[in-house]
N, C-alpha and C positions, 0 to 999 in steps of 0.2 A: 422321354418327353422333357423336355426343354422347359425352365422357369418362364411364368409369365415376366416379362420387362415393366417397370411403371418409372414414372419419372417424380424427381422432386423440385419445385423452382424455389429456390432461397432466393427472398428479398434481402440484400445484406450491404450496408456502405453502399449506396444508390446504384447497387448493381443486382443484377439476376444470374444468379447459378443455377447449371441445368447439370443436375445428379440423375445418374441414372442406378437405379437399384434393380434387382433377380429376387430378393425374399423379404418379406417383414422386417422391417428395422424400428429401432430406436431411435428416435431422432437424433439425442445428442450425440452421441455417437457416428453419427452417419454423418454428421457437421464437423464433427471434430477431424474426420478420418480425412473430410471434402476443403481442412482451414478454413471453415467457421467456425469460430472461434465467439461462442455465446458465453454468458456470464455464468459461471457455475461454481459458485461462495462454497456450496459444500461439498462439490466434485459428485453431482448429481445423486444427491442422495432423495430430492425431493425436501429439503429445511429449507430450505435459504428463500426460496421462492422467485430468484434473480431468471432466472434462462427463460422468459419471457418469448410466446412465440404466440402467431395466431396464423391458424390453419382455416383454407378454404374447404377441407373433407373433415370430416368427422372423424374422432380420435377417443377411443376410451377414458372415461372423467375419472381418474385417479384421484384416494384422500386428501394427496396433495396437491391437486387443480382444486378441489374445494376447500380448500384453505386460502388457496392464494387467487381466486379469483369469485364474484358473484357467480348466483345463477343465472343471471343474465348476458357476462361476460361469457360466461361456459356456454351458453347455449349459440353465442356470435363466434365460435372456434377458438375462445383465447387456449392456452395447455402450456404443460412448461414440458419444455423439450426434451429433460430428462426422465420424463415418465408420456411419453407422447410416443405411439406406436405409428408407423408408417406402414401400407401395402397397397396405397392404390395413387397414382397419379395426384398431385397434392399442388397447393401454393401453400407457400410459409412466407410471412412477414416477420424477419424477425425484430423485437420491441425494446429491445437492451440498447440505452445510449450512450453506451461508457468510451467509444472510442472520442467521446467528445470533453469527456474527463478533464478538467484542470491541474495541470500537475504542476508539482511546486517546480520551480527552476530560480530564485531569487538568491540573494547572498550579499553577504560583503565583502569587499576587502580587493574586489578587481573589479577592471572599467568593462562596460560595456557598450559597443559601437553600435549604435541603433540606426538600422539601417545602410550602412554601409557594408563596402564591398573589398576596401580597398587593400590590397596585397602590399606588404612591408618590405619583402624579400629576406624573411623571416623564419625560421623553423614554427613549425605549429607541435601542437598535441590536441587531444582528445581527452579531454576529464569526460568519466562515465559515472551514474550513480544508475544499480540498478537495485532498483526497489521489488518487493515483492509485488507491487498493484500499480506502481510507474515506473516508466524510464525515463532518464533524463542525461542529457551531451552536451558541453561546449566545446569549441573550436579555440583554441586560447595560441595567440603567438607567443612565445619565448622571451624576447627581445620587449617585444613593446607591453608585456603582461596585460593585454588588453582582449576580450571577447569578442570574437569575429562574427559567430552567432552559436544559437541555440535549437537543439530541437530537443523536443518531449513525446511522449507518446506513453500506452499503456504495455504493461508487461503481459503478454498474452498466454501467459502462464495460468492466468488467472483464470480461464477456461476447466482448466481442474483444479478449484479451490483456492478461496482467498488468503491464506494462510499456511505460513512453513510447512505445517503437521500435516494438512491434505497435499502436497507439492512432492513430499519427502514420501509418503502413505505410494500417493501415483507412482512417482520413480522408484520404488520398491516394488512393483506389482505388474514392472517390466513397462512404464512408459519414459526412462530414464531417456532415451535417444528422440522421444518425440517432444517432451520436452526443450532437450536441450537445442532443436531445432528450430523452437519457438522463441528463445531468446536469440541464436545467431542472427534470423530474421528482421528481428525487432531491433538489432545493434546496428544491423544491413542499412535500414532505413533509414538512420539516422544518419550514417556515412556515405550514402545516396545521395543524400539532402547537402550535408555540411560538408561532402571532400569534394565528391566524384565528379560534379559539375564543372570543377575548378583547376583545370592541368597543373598548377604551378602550386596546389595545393597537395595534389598528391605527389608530388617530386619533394616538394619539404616539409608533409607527414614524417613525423621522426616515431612516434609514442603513443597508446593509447594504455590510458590509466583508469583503471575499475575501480571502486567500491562500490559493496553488495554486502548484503547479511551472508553468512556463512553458507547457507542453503543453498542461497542465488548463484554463489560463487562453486558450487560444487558441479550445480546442473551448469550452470554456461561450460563448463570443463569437462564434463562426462562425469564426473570422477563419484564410487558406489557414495549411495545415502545408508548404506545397512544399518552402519555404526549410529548414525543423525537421531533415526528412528526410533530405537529403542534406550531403555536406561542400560548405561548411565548417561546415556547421549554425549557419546564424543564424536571430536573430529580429527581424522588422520593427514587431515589436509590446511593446516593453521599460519602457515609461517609464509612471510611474502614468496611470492611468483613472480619470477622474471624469465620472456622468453620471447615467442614470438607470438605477433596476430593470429599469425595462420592456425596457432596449435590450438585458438579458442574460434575462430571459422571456421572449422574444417568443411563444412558443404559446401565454401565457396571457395572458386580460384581467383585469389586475390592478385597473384600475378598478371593475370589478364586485366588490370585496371591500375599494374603498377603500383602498388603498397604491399609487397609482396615481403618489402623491406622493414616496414613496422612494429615496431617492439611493442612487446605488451606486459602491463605489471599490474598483479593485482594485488591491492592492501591486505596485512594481515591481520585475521582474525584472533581473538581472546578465547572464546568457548565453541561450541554448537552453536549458542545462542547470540550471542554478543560477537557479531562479525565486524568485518573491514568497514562497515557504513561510521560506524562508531570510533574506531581507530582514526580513519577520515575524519570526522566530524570534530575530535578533540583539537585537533589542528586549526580549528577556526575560536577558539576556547583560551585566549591568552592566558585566563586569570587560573586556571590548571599548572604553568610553567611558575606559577608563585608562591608565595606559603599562604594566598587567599582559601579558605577552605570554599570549594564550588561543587557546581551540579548540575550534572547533564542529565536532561530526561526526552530521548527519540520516541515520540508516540503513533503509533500506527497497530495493527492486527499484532507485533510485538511489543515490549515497550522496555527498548533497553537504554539502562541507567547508569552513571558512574558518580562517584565520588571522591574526591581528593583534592589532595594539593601538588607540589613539583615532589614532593619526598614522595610519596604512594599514594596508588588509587584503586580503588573496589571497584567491581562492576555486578550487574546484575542482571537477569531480565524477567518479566513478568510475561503470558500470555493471555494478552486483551480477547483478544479472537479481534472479528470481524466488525462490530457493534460501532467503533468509531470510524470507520468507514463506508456504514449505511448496510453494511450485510446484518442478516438474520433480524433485519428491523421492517416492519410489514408494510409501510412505504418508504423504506430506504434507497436509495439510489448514493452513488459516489457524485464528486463536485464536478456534476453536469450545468450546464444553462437550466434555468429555471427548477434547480435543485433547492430550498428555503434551507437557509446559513444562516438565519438570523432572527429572532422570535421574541416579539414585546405582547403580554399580557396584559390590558384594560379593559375590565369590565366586565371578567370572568373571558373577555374575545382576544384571540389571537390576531396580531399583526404580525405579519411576516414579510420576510427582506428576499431575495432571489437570487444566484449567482446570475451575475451578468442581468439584474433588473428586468428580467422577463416576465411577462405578465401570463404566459402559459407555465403551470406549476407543475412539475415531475416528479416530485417526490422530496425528503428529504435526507441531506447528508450529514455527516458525523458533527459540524460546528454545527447544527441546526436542532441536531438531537441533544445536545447539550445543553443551547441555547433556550429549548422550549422545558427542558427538564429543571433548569434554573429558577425559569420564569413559573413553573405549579409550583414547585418549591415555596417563592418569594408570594407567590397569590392565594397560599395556604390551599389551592387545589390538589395536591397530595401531600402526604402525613407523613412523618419521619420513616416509616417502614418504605413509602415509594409507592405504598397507595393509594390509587386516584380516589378522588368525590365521587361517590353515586351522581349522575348517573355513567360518568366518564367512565367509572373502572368496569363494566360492561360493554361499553358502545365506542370507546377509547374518548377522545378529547380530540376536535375538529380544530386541525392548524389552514385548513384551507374546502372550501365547500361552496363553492362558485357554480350556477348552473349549467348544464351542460359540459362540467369538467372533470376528472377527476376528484372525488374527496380524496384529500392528505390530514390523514390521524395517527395520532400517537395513543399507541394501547396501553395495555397495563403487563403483559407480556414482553413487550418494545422496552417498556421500563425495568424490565426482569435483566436483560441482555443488558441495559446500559449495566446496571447496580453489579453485574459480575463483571463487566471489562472493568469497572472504577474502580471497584474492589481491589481488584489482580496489579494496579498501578499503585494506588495508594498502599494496598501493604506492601510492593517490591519498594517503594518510596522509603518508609519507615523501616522495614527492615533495615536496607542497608544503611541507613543515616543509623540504628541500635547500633548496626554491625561494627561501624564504625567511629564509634565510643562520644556521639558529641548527641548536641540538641538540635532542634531543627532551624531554631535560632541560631545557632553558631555558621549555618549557612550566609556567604556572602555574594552567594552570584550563582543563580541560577538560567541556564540556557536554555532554552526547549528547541528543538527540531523535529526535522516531518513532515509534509505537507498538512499531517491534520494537526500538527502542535504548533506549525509556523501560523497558521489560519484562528487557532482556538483565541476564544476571551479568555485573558486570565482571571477577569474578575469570576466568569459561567464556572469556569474549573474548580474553582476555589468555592465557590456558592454551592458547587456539586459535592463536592469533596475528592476531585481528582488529585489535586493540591492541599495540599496545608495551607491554611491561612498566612504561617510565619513567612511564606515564599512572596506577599504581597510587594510591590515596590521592588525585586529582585531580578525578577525575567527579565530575561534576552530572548527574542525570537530568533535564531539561526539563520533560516530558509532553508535553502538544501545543504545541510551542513555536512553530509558526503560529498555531494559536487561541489560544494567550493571547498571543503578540505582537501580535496583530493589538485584542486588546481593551486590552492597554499602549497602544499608541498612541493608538488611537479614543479611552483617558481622559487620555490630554495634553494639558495647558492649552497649549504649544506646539507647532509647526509645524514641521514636517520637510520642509528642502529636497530633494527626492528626488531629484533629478538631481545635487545636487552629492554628497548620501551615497553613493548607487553609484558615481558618478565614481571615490567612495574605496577602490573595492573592484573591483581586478584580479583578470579571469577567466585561468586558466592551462590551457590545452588541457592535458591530463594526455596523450594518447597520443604527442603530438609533443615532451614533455620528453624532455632526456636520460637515459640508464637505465633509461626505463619496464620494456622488455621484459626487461630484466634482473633489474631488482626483482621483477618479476610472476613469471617462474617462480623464483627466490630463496623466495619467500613460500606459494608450491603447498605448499610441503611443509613440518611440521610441526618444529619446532626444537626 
């Protein structure tokens, strides 16, 4: 006797997919197998609350649908799709806005041709930054060191968790090739976009140049995560890559579109933790080639740090988790349209700012969480521990409560999440500035990179305690200071020994220094 058939219709990117399924499924799964590609912060454990879906049939109300949604939302079909069972003919809308994400793509130090089209007769390249939660391309001529253009998008990796540990967890647990299918993909689009329209661009395509954290760099390449995963977390895979496109394409026939010819190099890595984003990123960091003592701080779901001058430099990295990029925070969302980035406290009342000034609110993202955690701070609405006021620390604190809309609030658990990513920055911060024998005043130039540290207030950081005070007057915002490091170099007339540069630059396990755990809960709490 033959399975009954039922079908699924995903609403997804203004499109309708018609799944057909034989037995019970899980939804997230049945989306992932079908590239829907939903948001899933903890690789569907049911935490995060992100894989947002709402269903036309009826769906068993898992602890974690009652967490993350009213009874009244539950009773209209909302369910999160990692605990959402399927068997009978369904409609799914899915609710995740993140392909609409703003990813950093800014920088200094090269031109950009807004708007134009026009061919130099030029060689090109392709600088790539792939982020754990973005990606991000320029087109850069050779000759005229000038940006032809840009695309960004999301790393769709992101589907099994927003962070290294669940990405590295999944490609151990045998989704290493589906993975790495998901960034070919996603690099695909970009060179769709930026080459393939353009015959005379793919005939002088010479190069495409990668920086990625170490992780990123292994999955675009196949290459195992065993070692990643566990202590002592190494990597067998550290030292630059030179080769070809095709060998980090392989699902596609690149010959068929003529780039078949395209050399590929990807930057190298320091640790496990501390990849090519970083190595990249120091390239945009003049006052490092000096005897200025400086400081680089990349913030995002990692948060890796260096320190030095031209004689030697440290490195480190800290794991924030998700918290500055809106995961595990119970109205979080990433830097969508009408995502609140920005939060003024009068009168015990929130005012709030909007990406892209939209007056329908989504949620909030990581400057935003910051911003309003600043602002209880400064309004004496929570207490050095990160304790809200009765009645907040109950019912959270209303940043947005407009009728007929969404309420957007910040909890006292919301609060929990921030105080551990701040923690995990601020003491990798102090560590390595001990480690490396000076004060935090002896700093003369501090960088930050990111998309969430290009975007952040330094004063919110510093009032939060992400920063030291002493760092006031000292920042540099970067922007994508893997993508434009990565096109500083590709336009150097000389040559970078890369083995002997990283030589120059000691990795410093952060959780085996002395004092870590002291520092860490030191830093939980609000000064």
């Amino acid at each position: 006797m033959s399975n009954i058939t039922f079908e699924i219709m995903a609403e997804y990117q203004d499109k309708i997919h018609h799944i057909k399924c034989e037995e019970e499924v899980n939804l997230l799964q049945v989306l992932r197998a079908n590239n829907i590609y939903v948001p899933a912060l903890c690789n569907g454990y049911g935490s995060c609350g992100k894989c947002k879906v709402k269903l036309s049939k009826s769906s068993p109300i898992s602890e974690a649908d009652k967490k993350a949604f009213t009874e009244e939302e539950r009773q209209r079909g909302y369910r999160l799709a990692c605990k959402a069972t399927i068997s009978e003919d369904t409609y799914v809308r899915i609710l995740a806005e993140e392909e609409k994400m703003t990813v950093e793509a800014s920088g200094a130090g090269v031109k950009k041709e807004e708007g134009k089209r026009e061919f130099r007769n030029e060689e090109l390249f392709l600088a790539v930054d792939i982020g754990t939660t973005t990606l991000a391309m320029a087109l850069v001529g050779y000759q005229s060191k000038e940006i032809y253009d840009i695309h960004t998008g999301i790393n769709h990796q992101r589907a099994f968790g927003a962070d290294v540990i669940n990405r590295i967890a999944a490609a151990n647990r045998g989704k290493l090739e589906e993975l790495k299918e998901l960034i070919e993909e996603d690099l695909w689009k970009g060179i769709e976009k930026l080459v393939l329209p353009y015959p005379e661009y793919c005939e002088r395509l010479k190069k495409v140049v990668i920086a990625g954290n170490t992780t990123m760099m292994h999955l675009l390449m196949g290459f195992s995560c065993e070692t990643l995963g566990a202590h002592p977390f190494q990597s067998e895979h550290l030292s630059v890559w030179n080769g070809k496109l095709q060998q980090a394409l392989t699902s596609i026939s690149l010959e068929k579109y003529g780039i078949e010819h395209v050399n590929l190099m990807l930057f190298p890595g320091i640790s496990a933790f501390v990849g090519g984003d970083i190595v990249a990123g120091l390239q945009m960091c003049p006052s490092f080639e000096t005897e200025e003592l400086s400081f680089l701080l990349d913030l995002g779901t990692n948060g890796e740090m260096v320190i030095g001058t031209k004689k030697k430099m440290y490195c480190t990295s800290a794991a924030a988790g998700p918290a500055f990029e809106g995961g595990n925070i119970t109205c979080g969302t990433g830097s969508i349209p009408g995502a609140i980035c920005k939060v003024k406290i009068q009168n015990r009342k929130a005012i709030v700012k909007t990406i892209g000034e939209k007056q329908n609110v989504r949620g909030i993202c990581g400057t935003g969480i910051v911003s309003a955690i600043a602002e209880l701070k400064k309004s004496k609405l929570m207490n050095q521990e990160g304790t809200l006021q009765f009645p907040y620390s109950r019912q959270g604190y209303p940043l947005w409560n407009q009728q007929g809309e969404e309420k957007i609030c910040l909890y006292q658990k919301d609060i929990r999440q921030f105080q551990m990513a701040k923690a995990a920055i601020r003491t990798g911060v102090e560590q390595l500035i001990q480690y490396y024998g000076c004060q935090v005043e002896d700093i003369k130039k501090v960088y930050l990179a990111g998309g969430f540290g290009t975007r952040l207030s330094v004063e919110d950081a510093i009032e939060t305690g992400i920063l030291p005070k002493e760092f006031t007057g000292k920042v540099e915002a970067l922007g994508n200071g893997a993508l434009y490091g990565a096109i500083a170099y590709e336009l150097r007339e000389d040559e970078i020994d890369w083995e002997k540069y990283c030589a120059g630059i000691e990795n410093i396990p952060l959780a085996q220094s002395e004092g870590f755990q002291e520092k860490y809960l030191e830093y939980m709490n609000f000064a």
